[in-house]
N, C-alpha and C positions, 0 to 999 in steps of 0.2 A: 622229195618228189615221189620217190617206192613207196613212203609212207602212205602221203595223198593217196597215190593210185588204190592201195591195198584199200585205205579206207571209203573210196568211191564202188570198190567193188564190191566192198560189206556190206554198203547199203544198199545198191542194186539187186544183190542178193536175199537181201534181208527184204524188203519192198516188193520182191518176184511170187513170191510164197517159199522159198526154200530156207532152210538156216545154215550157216556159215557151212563150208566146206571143209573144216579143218574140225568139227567136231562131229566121232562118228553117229549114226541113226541106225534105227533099224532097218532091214533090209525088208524090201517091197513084199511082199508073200504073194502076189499075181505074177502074171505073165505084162501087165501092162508097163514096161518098161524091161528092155533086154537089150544086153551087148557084149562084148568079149571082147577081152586084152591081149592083142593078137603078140607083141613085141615090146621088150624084149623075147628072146625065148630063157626060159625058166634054166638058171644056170648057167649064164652064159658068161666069159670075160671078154670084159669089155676096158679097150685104151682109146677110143677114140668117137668122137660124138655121136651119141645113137637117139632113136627115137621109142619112146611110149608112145606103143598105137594100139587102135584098134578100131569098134565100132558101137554103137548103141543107138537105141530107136525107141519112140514110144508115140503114139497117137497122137498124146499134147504136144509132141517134140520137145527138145532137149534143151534145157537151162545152162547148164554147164558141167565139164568133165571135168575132176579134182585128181589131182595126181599128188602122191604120198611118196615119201622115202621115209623109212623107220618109223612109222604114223607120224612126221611131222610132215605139215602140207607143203610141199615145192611149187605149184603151181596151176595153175587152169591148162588144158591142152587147149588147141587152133580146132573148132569143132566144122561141120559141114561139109569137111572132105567127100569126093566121088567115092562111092563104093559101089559099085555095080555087081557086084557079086551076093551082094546085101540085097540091093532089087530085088534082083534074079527070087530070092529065096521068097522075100516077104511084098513083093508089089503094092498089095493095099495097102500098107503103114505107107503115111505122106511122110514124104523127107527120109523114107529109105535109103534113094539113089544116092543121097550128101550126108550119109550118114557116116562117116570116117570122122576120128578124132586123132590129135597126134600132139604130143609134147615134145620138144627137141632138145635134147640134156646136152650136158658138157662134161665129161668124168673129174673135170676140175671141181664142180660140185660139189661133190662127194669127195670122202676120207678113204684110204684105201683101205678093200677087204670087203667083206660082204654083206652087201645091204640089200632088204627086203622092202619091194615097190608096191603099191598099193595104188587103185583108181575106183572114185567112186563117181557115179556119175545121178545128177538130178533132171527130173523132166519137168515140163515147165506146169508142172500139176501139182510140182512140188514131191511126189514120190522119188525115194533115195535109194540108189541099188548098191552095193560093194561087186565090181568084176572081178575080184580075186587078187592075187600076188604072184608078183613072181623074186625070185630070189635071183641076185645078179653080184659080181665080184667085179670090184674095181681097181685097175693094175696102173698105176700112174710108172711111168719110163724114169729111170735115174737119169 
């Protein structure tokens, strides 16, 4: 069934104008697609379910968010989230106000000790951005 799904979303993907999310691109050189990785914070220990979030925006709006641990790909984040703060700054990009993205991890996930998070995010124009990394320590409880 993971299989199916994974390979339903390859081709959705692939049929959008983007390519797979698990292989990196170059990163846009405009301004026509912008976001930021609000969470975790950089260095944090974490024992208990946290969230990759943040926000991105772009004209065409947004295809999908790719969320990375150790460049292997973990997953799509939940895109469309309220951000009103994001409004607030950029009004005229459409799909500002629901521009929140969020993946919801489980530190079971993960091996303990310190892995580096990665998100990249496509717009539906097909432009590929990297938000950046954060570095994060994972303490599982004896």
């Amino acid at each position: 069934m993971k299989l199916r799904i994974l390979t339903l979303c390859a081709i959705c993907l692939l049929t959008a104008g983007c390519s797979q999310p698990n292989a990196r691109h170059p990163i846009a050189p405009d301004r026509s697609l912008l976001g930021v990785f609000d969470a975790p914070t950089d260095g944090a220990r974490i024992q208990q379910p946290f969230a990759v979030a943040g926000w991105a925006i772009s004209d065409d709006g947004i295809e999908w968010v790719g969320v990375y641990v150790d460049g292997e790909f973990l997953g799509y984040a939940k895109t469309g989230l309220s951000r009103p703060d994001v409004h607030g700054q950029y009004p005229e990009v459409k799909g500002s106000a629901t521009s929140g993205w969020q993946f919801d991890a489980e530190p079971g996930l993960f091996t303990s000790g310190d892995h580096r998070i990665t998100v990249d995010v496509c717009s539906k124009d097909g432009v590929i951005r990297s938000l950046g990394a954060k570095f994060i320590q994972i303490v599982h409880s004896r």
